[in-house]
N, C-alpha and C positions, 0 to 999 in steps of 0.2 A: 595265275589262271590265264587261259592262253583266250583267243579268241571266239574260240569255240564255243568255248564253258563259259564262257561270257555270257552271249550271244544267246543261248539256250536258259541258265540261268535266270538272266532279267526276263526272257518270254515268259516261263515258268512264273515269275511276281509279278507279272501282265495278265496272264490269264485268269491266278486267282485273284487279281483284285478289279473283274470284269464284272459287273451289275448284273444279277441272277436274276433281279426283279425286271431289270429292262429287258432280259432275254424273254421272261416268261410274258411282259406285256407284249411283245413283240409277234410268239408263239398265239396269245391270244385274237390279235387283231388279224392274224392269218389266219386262222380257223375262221372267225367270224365271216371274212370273205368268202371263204370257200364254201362257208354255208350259203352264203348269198349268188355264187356262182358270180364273183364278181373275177374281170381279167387283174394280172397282177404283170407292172411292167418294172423291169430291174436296170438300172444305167449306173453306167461307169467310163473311168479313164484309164487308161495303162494296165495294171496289174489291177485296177480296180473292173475293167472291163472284162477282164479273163474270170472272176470274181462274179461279176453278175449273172456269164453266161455260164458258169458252173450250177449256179444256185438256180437258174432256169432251167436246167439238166434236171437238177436232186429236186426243183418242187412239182415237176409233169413226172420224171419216171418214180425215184424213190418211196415216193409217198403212195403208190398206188396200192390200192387195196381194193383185190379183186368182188366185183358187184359196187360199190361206194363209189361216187361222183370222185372226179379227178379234179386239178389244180389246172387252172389256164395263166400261165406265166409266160412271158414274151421279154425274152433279152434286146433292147433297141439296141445295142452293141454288137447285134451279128449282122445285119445288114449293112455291109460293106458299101456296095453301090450306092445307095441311099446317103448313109453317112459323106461317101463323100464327094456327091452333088453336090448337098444342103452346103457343107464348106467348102466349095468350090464355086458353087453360084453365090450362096446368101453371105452365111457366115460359118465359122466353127461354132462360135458361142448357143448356135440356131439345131444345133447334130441330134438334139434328145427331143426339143419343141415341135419341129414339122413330124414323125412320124407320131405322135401323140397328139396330132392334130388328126392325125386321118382316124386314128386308132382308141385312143381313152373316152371312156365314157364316166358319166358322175357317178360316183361311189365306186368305183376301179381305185388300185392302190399301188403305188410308185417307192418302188425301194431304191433307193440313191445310195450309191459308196464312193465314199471322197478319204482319202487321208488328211488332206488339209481343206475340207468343206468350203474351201471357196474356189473350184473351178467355174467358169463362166455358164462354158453348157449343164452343169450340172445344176446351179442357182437361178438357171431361168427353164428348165426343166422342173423341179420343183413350184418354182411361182406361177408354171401353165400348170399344171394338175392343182394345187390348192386351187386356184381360182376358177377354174372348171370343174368344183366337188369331190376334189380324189384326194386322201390321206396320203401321207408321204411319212415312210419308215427311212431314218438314215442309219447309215454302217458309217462312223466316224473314226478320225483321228483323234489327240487330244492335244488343243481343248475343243478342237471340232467346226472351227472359221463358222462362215454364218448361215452353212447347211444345217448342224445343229441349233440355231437358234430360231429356222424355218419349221424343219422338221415336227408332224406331228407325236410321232416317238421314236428316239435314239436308241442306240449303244456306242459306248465309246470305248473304244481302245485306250484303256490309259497309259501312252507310251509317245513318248515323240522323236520314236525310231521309226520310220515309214514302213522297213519290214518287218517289224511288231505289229504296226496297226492290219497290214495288208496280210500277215498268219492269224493274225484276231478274228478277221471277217470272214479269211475262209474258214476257221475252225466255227464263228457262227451260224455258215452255213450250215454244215452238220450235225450241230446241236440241233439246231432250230428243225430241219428238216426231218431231224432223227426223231423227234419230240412229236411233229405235227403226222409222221405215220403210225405214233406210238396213239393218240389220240383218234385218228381214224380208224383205227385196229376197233381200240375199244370201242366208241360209235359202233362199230359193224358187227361186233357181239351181240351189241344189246338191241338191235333190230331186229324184226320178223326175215323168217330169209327170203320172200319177197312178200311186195316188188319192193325194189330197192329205189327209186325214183331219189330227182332233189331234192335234198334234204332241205330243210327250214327250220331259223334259229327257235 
């Protein structure tokens, strides 16, 4: 078997042995937000970054369902300039904590993607949102450094090939996103067809 077949193969026993129950709890506490019209902020590093601002793409346009309240998600990983002030002036470790200083509010929710859960900016991005009221969903590697042991609810990549963990998250993306329009869909059936105002759990 050459590298290829490799390569594809183990993703293949990566993906089916991915926690269906962690994706669904995951599914859930994103609905719940979006009922509460709470912002949802996504951070990342490297390929994890490209990752967040993807999943900030698919949770504002893909999920839209015309008349139904929309998703307010904010990738801190697109703001260029910002990011690198903050480590230029302060620190790197500080690149996810100052614009969630300006921006998070209590009961807002913080999706973190780390392959190995312990980058600096990302574990003190996490410890400002828990301590200022905001939930934190991690996108892990495995066994998941000490972002999964923060983290309100995980998923973990069970692979400790980085490009397993990092096709893990974005195929999360799309599950997760595919699921939360599949749920708004329904929601929008079974409403009057107006007014369609926020909704409430």
């Amino acid at each position: 078997m050459d590298f290829v077949d490799t390569y594809l193969s183990e993703l293949e026993t990566v993906v089916r042995r991915i926690s269906r129950d962690a994706i669904r709890a995951v599914i859930d506490d994103l609905i719940a937000h979006w009922l509460e019209n709470r912002a949802i902020f996504l951070i990342g590093n490297g390929g994890s970054a490209a990752t967040a601002s993807h999943m900030m793409n698919d949770l504002n346009k893909f999920t839209i369902v015309p008349g139904m309240p929309r998703f307010r998600a904010f990738a801190l990983t697109d703001n260029v300039p910002l990011m690198t002030a903050v480590a230029n002036d302060i620190d790197y470790a500080e690149v996810f904590v100052e614009p969630l200083k300006n921006l998070l509010q209590p009961g807002d929710l913080l999706i973190a993607m780390s392959a190995s859960g312990n980058s600096p900016n990302i574990i003190r991005g996490v410890e400002y949102a828990q301590a200022n009221g905001s939930r934190v969903i991690a996108f892990c590697g495995d066994p998941g450094g000490r972002l999964a042991q923060l983290a309100d609810l995980k998923i973990v990549i069970p692979s400790n090939r980085i490009g397993h963990q990092e096709d893990g998250h974005l195929i999360l993306n799309h599950v997760i996103t595919a699921a939360l329009l599949q749920h708004i869909q329904h929601m929008s059936n079974e409403l009057p067809a107006t007014p369609r105002a926020r909704l409430t759990p």
